[in-house]
N, C-alpha and C positions, 0 to 999 in steps of 0.2 A: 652449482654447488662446488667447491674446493675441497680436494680431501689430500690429507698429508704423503698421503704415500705414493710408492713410483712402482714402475717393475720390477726392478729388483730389491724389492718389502722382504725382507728375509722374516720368514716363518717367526712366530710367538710361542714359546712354549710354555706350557700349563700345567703344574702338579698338579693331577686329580683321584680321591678318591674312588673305589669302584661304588658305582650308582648311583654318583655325584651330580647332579645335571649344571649344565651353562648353559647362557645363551651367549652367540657368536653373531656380533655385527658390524655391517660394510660400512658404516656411515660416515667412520671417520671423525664423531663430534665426542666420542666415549672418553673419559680419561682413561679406563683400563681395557684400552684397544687391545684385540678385538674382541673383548668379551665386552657384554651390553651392558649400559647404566642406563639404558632409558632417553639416551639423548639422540636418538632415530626418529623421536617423533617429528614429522614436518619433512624428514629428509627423500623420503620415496625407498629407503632399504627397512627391508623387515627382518628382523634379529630369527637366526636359527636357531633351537633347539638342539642339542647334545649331549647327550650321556653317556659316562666314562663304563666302560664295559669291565676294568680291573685298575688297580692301582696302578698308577705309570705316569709318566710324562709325556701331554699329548701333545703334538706341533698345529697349530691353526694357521690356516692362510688367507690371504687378505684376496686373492686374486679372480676366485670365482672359477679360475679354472678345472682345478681340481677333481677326481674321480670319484672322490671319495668325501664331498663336501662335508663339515670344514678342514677335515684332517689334508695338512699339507704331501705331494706326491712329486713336489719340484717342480710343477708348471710354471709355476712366477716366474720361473727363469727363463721364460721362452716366448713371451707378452710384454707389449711393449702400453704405456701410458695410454697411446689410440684407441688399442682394441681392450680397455677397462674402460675408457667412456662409450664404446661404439659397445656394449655387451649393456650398458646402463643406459643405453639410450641417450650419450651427452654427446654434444658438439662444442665445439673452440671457435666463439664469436669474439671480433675485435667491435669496440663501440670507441664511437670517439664521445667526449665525455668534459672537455673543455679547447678553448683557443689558443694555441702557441704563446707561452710567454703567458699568460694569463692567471696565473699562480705567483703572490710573491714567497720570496722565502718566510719559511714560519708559517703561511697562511696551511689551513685543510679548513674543506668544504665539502658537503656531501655532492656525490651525482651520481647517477642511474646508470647502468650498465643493461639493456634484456629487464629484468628481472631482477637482477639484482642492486642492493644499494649500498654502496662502496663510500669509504673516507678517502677520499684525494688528500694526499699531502706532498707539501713540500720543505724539504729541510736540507738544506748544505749543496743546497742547488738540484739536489736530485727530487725524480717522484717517486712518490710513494701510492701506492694501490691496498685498501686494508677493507676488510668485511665491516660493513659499520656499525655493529653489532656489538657491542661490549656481552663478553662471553658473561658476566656477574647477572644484571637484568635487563640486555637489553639495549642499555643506552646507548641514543646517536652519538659516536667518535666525531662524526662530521661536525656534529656541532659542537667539541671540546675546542682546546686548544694546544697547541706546543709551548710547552713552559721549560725556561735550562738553567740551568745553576753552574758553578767553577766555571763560571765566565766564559759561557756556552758549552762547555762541552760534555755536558751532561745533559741530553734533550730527550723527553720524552711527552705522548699524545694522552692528554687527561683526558679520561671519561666525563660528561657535566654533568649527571647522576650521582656516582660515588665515587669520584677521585680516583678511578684505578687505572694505572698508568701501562703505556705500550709503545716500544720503540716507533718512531712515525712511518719510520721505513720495513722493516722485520717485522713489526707487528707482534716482537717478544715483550713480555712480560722483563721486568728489572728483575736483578737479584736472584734469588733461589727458585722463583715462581715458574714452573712449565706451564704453563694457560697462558696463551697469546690469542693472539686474532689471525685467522688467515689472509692472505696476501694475494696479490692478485697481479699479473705480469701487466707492467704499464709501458709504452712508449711512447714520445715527443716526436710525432714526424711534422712535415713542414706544412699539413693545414692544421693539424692541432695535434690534442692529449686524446690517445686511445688506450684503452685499458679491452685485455680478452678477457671472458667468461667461457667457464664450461656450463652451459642449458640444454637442457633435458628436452629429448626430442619424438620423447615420449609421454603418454599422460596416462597414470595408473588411477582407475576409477576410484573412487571415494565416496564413505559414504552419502556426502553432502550431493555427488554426482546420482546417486541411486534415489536417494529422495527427492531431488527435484525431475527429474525424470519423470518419477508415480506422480508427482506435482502435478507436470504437463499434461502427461496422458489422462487427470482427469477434467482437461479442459482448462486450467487455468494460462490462461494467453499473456497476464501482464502482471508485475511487479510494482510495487511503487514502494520507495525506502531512502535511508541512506546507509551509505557501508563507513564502516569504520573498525578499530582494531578488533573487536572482538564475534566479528562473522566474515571475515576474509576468507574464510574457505569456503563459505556457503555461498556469497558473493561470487567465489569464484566458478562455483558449481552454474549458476544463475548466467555468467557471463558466457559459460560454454553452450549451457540451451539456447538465449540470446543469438548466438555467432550462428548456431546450426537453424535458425530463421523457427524456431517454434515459442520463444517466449520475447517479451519487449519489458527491456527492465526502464523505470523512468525516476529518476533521480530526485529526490527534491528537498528543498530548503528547510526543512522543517516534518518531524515524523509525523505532527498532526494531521500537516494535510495528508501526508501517505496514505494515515486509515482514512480520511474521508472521501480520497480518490477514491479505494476499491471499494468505499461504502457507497458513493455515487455511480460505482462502475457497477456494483450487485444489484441499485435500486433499478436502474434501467434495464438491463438483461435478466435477472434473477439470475446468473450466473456469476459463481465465487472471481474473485482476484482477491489477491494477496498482498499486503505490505511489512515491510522488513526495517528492525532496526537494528543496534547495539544492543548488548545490555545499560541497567538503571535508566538513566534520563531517556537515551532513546527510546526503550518501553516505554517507560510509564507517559513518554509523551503521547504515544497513538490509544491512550486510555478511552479518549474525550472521543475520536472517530468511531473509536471499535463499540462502544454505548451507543452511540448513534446507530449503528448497525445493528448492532441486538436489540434494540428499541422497536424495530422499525424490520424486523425477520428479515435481514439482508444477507443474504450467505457471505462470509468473507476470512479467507486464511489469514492469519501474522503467524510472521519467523520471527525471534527474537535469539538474538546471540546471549551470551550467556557467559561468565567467569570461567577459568580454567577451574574442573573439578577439584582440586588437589587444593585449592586456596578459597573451594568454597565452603559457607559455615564461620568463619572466623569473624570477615567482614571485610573483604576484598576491598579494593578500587572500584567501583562502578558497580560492587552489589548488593543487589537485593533481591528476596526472597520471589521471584517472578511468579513460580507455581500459585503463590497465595496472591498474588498481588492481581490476577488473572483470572484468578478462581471467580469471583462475581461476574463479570461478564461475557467468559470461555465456556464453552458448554463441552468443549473438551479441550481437555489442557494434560501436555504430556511434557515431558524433558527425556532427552533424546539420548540415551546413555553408550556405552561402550558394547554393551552386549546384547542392546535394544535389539529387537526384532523389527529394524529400520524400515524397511519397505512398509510392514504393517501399520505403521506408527504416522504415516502419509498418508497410506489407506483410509486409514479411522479419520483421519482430520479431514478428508477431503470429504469423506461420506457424511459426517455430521456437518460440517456447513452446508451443505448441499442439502440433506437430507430434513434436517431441523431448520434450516435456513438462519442458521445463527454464528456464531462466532467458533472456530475453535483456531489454536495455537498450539505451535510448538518452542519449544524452547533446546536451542543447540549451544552447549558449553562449547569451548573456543579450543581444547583439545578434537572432542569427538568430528568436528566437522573435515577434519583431515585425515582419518581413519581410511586406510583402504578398503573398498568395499570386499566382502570375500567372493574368490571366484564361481563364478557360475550363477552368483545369483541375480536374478533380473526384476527390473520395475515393474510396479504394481500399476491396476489403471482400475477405471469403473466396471469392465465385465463382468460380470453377475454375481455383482454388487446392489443392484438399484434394482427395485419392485415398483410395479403399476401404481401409483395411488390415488389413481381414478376411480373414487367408491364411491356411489349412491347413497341416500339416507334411507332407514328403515322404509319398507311399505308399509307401515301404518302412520311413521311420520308421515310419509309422500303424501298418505292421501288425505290426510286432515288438515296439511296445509292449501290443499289442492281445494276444500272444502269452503273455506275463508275465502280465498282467491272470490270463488262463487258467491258467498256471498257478498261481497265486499262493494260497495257502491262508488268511493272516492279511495280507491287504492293509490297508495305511492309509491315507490322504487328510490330505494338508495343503495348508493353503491360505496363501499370504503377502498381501500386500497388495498386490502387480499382479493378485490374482483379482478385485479390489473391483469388482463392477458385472455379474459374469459367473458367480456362484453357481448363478443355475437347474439348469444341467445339470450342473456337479459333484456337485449334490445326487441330483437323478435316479442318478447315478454312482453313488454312495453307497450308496444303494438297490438297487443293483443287486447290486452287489458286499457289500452287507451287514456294510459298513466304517465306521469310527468317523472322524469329521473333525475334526483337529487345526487349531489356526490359529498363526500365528506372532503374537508380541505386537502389531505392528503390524494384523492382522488382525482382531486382537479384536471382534466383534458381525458380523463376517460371516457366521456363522449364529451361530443366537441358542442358548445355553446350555440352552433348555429343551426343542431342540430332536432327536429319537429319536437322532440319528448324531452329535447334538455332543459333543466330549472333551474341550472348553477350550482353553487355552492352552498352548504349548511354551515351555520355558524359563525364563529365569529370575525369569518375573512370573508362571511358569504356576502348572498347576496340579497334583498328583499324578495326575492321571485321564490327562492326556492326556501325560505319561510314561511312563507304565503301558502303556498302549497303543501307543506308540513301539517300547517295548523289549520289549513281545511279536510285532510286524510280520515278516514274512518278506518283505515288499517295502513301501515308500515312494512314492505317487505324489504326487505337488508340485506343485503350479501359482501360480507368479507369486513362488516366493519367494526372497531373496538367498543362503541360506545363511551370514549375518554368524554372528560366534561366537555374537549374544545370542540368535539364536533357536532354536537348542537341536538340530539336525536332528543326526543320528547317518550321522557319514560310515560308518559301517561295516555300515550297510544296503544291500539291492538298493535303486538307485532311479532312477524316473521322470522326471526333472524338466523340466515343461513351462512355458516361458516363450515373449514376444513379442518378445522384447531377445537378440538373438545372444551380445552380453557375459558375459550372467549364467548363463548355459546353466554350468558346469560352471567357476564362476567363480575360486572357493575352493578344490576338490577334483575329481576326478575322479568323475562319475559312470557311471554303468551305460549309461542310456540321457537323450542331451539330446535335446529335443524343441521345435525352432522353430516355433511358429504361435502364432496368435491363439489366446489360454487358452478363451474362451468355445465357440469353434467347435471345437476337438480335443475338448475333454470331451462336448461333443453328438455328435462323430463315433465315439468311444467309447463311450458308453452307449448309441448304435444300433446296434454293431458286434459287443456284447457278448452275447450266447446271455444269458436271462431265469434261467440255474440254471448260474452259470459254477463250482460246484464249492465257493467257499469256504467255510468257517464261518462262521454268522453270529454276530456278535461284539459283537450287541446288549445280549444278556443280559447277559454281563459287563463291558459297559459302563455299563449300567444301578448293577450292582453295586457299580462302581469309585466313581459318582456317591455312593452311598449311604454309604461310606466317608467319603470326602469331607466332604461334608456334617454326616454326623456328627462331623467331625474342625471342622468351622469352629464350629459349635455350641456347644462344650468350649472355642472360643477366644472364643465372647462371651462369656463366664460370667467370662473370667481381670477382674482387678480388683486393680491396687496403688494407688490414690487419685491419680494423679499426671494423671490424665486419662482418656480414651475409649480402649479398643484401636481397633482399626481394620477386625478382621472387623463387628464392631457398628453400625459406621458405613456400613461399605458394604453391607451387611446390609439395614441402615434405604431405603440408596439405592436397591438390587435393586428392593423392594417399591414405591418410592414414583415414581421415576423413570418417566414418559412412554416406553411400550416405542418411539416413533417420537421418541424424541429424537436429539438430539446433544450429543455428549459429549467437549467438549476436556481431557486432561488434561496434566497437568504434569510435570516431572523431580524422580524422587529416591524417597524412601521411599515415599511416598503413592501413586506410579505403580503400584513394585509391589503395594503393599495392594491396588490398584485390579485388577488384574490375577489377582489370586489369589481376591479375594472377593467384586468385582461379579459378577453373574451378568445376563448381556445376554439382552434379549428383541425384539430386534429395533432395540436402538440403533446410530445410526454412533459410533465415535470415532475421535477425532483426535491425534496426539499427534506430540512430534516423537521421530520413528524414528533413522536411526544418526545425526543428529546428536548426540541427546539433551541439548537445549538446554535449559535453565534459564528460569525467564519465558515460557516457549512459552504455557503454560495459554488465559489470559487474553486477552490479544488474539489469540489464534486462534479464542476462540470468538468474539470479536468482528467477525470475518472468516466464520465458519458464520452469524452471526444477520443480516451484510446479506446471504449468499446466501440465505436464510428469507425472505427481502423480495421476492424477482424471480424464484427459482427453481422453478417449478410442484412439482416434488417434491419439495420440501425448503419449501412455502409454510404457515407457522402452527406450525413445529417448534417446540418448546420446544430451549431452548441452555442447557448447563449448563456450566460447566466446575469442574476439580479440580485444585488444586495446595496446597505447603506453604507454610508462610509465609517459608521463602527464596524460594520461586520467583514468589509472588504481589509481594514487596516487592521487586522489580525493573521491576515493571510498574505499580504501587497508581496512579500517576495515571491511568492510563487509565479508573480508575472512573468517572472525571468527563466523559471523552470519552462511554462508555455511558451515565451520566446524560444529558447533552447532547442525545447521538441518542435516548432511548427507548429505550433495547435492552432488548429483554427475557431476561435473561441472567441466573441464578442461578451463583453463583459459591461453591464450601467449599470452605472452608480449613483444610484440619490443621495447627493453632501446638501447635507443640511447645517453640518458643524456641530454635531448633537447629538447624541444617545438618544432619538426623540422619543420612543416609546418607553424609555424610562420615564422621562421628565414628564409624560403624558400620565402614567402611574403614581408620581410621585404627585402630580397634581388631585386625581381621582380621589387617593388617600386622605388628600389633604395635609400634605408632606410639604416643605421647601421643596422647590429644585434644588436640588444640590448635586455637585459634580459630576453632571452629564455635558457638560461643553467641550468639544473636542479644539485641538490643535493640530490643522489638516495641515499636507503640503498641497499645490497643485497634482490633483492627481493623472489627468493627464499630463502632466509635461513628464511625469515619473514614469509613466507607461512608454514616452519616446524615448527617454532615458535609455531602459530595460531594450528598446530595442523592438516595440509596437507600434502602434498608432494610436495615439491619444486626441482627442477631441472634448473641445470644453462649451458644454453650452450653455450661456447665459437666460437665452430669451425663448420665445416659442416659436418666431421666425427660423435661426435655427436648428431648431430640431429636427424635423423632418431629415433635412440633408445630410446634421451629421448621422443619426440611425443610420440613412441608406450607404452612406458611405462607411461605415464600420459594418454593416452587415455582408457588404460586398468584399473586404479586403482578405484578402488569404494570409490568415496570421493570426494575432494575439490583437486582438483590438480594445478599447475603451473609452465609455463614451460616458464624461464624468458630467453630469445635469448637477448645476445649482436649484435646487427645491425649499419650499415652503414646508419648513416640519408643521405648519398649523395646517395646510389645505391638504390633507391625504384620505 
């Protein structure tokens, strides 16, 4: 930062009334130096306070040294330029900034100095060094031009904003006007153009520093955003966590996939990350992630930057009403003010995603995030903050569902996707009861397919086995699941259903018996509860049997063959066998999900998918949200990441390839191009609709994946398949492995 004044600043005096207050400030950017106008903010000096004690003329100094701050006592005259930066914490760096000769005359251009961004000019042979900042609103200098008149000799540097002109060299305003731009010492030595900065060699905390701090400390390890003008200070806060090795911020093309990383990064961990944008478009682009996340109880923060307070209400540049715009899917939503009670304000956001497993947001105006924080005060974290809420269901619920168990002769087990994390003793259960476990499509790899009591899926990605089993049950016991239409449960069974969420208890229909407690602790308090020979069939055998069908029946569908491309049992077929049983597994909306559903068969994979919202584009940046919890996560540390979507759902998202280039991610990504919206045109057929404009216009998608800087692989036939999988599951990197498919054989 450049400030007008030297050591010998001869004192300001000030007629003031007695009990008159001023404020008195260093900054240097004030027009009625040294008294404040407010234009400190950003600069690192904080305007003092002073009140006149009687009528007089008071002398104020600019120097800091003073005994008596700000009333002058003649110090200035004993301090030299040095020891004003070296008291502010600045240092005198040279940057070189262009190549010898490289500037013609008349040219200026912007370049970078440290930190700062300077107008290079050159005019009548000399250079010129100017702050590029048109002091009016703003506008890049660098990017004006020099224009002269009386046949040159009247030359000066237009702003390209509003026209307001500045010597190229002096950086003075023409005419009567005192507002110039500061200047900056430049020299031409013999390997180029070096310009000095004075930079700040200190860093005064902010509050954007004190909130992402409480950020970290409660756990949230990763970012995903993009920065731009109006969260640069909260960006900045993020980039000093980042440096000090506790946060990983990851940049990306697009805010949407942002929220759908950290909503892919909460589905796998049930632990919050956060994504960051602008205000206007950048919000409301991570609309579409951050639904997906509330949909589907994801815990996950969004920052959003926000207008300068003072220009909002009228109807700024970029904004819009966030608070309300946020309100339907935020389950706490704050705007982060001047006088906020900041730490708390982090507190609260981080405890309700966590705590409600839902969305909350903050929103930081583009003033406040530069605020110094006040001294003394420290970051908030989780300590005792977070209660037990491992609760049991009533003992008189316990024991009348305990009661059914007994009598129950063809019981079944399904499990939805609030059981995630709490299998042990459903299984145990299982076993006990000599019951076939069903899972809802969201559920998928919660017990693993090849395992004695798995049935597969319900519904309409399932699979016949665990229909079959459904509609032979004389009672239905449930844990964690919605009952939405797409998962397939038959209201017209006895049933159980055991959740942790009071809402969902009996949400849809009416059931038998609802059962509030913690899913993990009721299934252990039942399978102790339960006599070792409660009576039933065991229903292994013919479960077994059902599998053999099955199987037989996908078989018969590798075999199918019209030339138009790959069925799709074939292909997941290939994936079953080849796939990492400890992977993860993000996939995507549309025909492909269900392929995946019907004919992957899980051996201990997680997946991820987006459930009732069933968003489009999910795939992809969610696995890219599983592969940095794979970075920090002890149980989820060295996972192989795959994700599965079709090439509608992949070409909504295709530049994030290069974000995964970027970072490394090691993330195999297939894709069934069919050339086709084909679950539309499937629907539209059903209806009894035209197809009508589901035909896509692909590029090659692998050659676009070598492009970006991956490995792309294209396969034609079923020869290669195999090889390419094995060779994209192996490669360390961003892979893709684009299958031409048959949208009719899925």
């Amino acid at each position: 930062m450049s400030r007008p004044y030297i050591a010998d600043t001869k004192p300001t005096a000030v007629a003031l009334k007695a009990g008159q207050t001023v404020w008195w400030c260093r900054c240097g950017r004030s027009k009625s130096q040294p008294l404040c106008d407010g234009s400190h903010e950003g600069s690192g000096f904080e305007p003092l306070e002073f009140t006149a004690d009687r009528d007089d003329r008071y002398f104020f100094c600019l120097c800091k040294q003073t005994a008596k701050p700000p009333l002058c006592d003649g110090s200035h005259k004993r301090i030299t330029q040095q020891d004003l930066d070296a008291q502010d914490g600045l240092a005198t760096t040279w940057y070189k900034v262009a190549e010898r000769g490289e500037l013609r005359d008349g040219e200026v251009r912007t370049v970078q100095a440290g930190a700062q961004v300077i107008a290079l000019t050159c005019h009548a042979g000399q250079l010129g060094a100017l702050d590029n900042a048109c002091p009016h609103q703003g506008g890049p200098l660098g990017e004006g031009s020099i224009e002269c008149s009386d046949g040159g000799q009247d030359c000066w540097l237009r702003c390209p904003w509003h026209g307001w002109d500045f010597h190229p060299l002096t950086g003075k305003s023409p005419g009567a006007h005192d507002d110039g731009v500061a200047t900056f010492p430049v020299e031409e030595r013999d390997d180029g153009v070096y310009v000095a900065v004075r930079e700040s060699t200190m860093h005064r905390r902010t509050v954007s520093d004190l909130m992402a701090e409480t950020m970290v400390n409660w756990g949230i390890t990763h970012v995903f955003g993009m920065v731009g003008h109006s969260n640069l200070g909260l960006a900045d806060a993020l980039r000093l966590q980042e440096q000090a090795g506790r946060l990983r911020y990851i940049g990306v093309r697009h805010e949407g996939a942002a929220a759908f990383a950290a909503s892919g990064y909460a589905k796998l961990t049930g632990k919050p990350a956060a994504c960051m944008s602008i205000a206007g478009p950048g919000a409301t682009n991570m609309l579409t992630g951050l639904w997906d996340a509330k949909v589907d109880r994801a815990p996950i923060l969004a920052l959003t930057g926000q207008v300068n307070t003072q220009v909002l209400g009228p109807g700024a540049f970029q904004e819009i009403p966030l608070a309300s715009a946020f309100a339907p899917v935020a389950r706490f939503s704050q705007t982060v003010l001047r006088d906020s009670r900041h730490v708390e304000l982090m507190n609260l956001a981080c405890k309700n995603a966590i705590v409600e497993r839902d969305v909350a947001h903050l929103i930081f105006p583009d003033e406040v995030q530069t605020l110094p924080a006040a001294d003394g005060v420290q970051a908030g974290g989780p300590q005792g903050r977070l209660g037990d809420r491992d609760m049991l269901p009533a003992t008189a619920t316990l024991a009348a569902a305990l009661q059914r168990l007994k009598d129950a002769q063809r019981p079944v087990i399904i499990v939805g996707y609030g059981a995630l994390g709490r299998m042990a003793y459903i299984l145990k259960l299982a076993e006990k009861l000599k019951a076939p476990v069903l899972t809802t499509f969201k559920a998928k790899g919660q017990i693993g397919d090849d395992h004695v009591h798995a049935a597969g899926v319900l519904g309409r990605s399932g699979t016949p086995v665990a229909s079959w089993c459904m509609n032979e049950s004389d009672l239905l016991l449930v844990f964690g699941a919605s009952f939405a239409n797409h998962t397939g449960i038959s209201a017209n069974k006895p049933i159980i259903q055991v959740d942790f969420d009071a809402m969902t208890l009996g949400k849809f229909h009416p059931v038998e018996l609802p059962v509030l407690g913690e899913i993990g602790l009721t299934a252990e308090w039942l399978w102790r509860a339960l006599p070792e020979d409660t009576g039933a069939i065991d229903q292994r055998p013919e479960l077994a049997e059902r599998w053999r069908i099955w199987r037989a029946e996908k078989a018969a569908r590798r075999a199918r063959d019209r030339g138009k491309g790959l069925n799709s049992a074939s292909l997941f077929d290939a994936l079953s066998e080849l796939v990492p049983a400890d992977a993860v597994i993000a996939v995507d909306v549309g025909n492909n999900t269900y392929s995946f559903g019907r004919y992957f068969e899980c051996r201990g994979q997680r997946v991820l998918m987006s459930g009732y919202l069933g968003s489009i584009g999910f795939g992809f940046p969610a696995a890219m949200g599983a592969w940095a919890a794979t970075q920090v996560q002890p149980e989820y540390r060295g996972r192989k990441v795959i994700s599965v979507s079709g090439d509608g759902g992949f070409g909504q998202y295709m530049a994030e390839f290069t974000t995964a280039v970027q970072c490394g991610m090691n993330i195999t990504h297939v894709l069934l191009n069919n050339h086709e919206l084909a679950k539309i045109s499937k629907e539209q057929r059903a209806g009894h609709w035209p197809v009508w404009q589901t035909a896509l216009r692909n590029p090659d998608f692998s050659a676009y994946a070598k492009d970006c800087g991956g490995l792309g692989i294209r396969v034609d036939d079923y020869d290669g398949l195999y090889a390419a999988l094995k060779r994209a599951l192996s490669y360390d990197g961003p892979s893709l492995v684009e299958v031409i498919a048959d949208a009719e054989l899925i």
